[in-house]
C-alpha positions as CSV (number, residue, x, y, z in Angstrom):
1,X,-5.6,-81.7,77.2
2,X,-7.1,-82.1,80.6
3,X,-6.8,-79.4,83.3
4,X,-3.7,-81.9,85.0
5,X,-1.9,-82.1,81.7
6,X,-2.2,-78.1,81.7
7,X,-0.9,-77.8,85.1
8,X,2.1,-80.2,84.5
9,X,2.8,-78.3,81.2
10,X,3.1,-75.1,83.0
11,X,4.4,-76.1,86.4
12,X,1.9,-74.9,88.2
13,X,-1.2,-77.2,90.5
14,X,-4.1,-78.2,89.0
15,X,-6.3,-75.5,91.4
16,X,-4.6,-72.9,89.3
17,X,-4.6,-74.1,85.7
18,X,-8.4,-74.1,86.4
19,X,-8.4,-70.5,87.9
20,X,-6.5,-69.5,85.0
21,X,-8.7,-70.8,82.7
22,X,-11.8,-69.7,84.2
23,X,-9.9,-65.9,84.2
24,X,-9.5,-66.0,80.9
25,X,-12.7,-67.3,79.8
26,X,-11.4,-70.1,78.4
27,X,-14.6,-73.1,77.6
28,X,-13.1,-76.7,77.8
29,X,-14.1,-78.3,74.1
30,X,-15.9,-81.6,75.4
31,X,-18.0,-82.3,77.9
32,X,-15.2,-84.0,79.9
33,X,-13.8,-80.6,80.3
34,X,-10.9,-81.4,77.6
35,X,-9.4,-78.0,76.5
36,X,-7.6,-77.2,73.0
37,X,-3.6,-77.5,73.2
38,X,-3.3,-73.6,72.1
39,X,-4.7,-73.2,76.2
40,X,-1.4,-73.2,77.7
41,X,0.1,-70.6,75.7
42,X,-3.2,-68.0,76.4
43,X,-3.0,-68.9,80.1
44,X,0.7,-69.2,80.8
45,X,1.2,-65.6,82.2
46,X,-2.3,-63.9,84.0
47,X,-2.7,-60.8,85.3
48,X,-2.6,-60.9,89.0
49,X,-5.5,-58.5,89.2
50,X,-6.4,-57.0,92.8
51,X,-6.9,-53.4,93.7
52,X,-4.8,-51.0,91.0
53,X,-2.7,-48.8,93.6
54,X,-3.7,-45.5,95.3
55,X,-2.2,-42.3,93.3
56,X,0.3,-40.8,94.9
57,X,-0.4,-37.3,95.7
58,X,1.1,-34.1,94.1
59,X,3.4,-32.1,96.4
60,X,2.1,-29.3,97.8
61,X,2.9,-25.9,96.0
62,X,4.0,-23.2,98.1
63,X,2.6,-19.8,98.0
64,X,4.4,-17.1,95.6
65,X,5.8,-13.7,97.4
């Protein structure tokens, strides 16, 4: 499959099939960048990645009488 049947397959542009793939690590299988059918089910849902969030932070205990 080429990166625009990918993209058509999973409703998505081609810019991001290829981002996808590149995310996952994903090596096309000829030189004419021609990836393996079993592609778009390891690339159909990628983590977003980014920054994890901040931990919140534990309330403040207040002192014992």
């Amino acid at each position: 499959m080429t990166i625009d049947e990918i993209a058509t397959a999973l409703h998505i542009t081609p810019s991001t099939a290829h981002k996808r793939l590149e995310r996952a690590g994903i090596k096309p299988v000829s030189y004419k960048a021609l990836y393996d059918p079993s592609v778009v089910e390891a690339i159909k849902v990628v983590d977003k990645g980014g920054r994890p969030p901040k931990a919140k932070p534990e309330p403040a205990k207040s002192p014992k009488k």
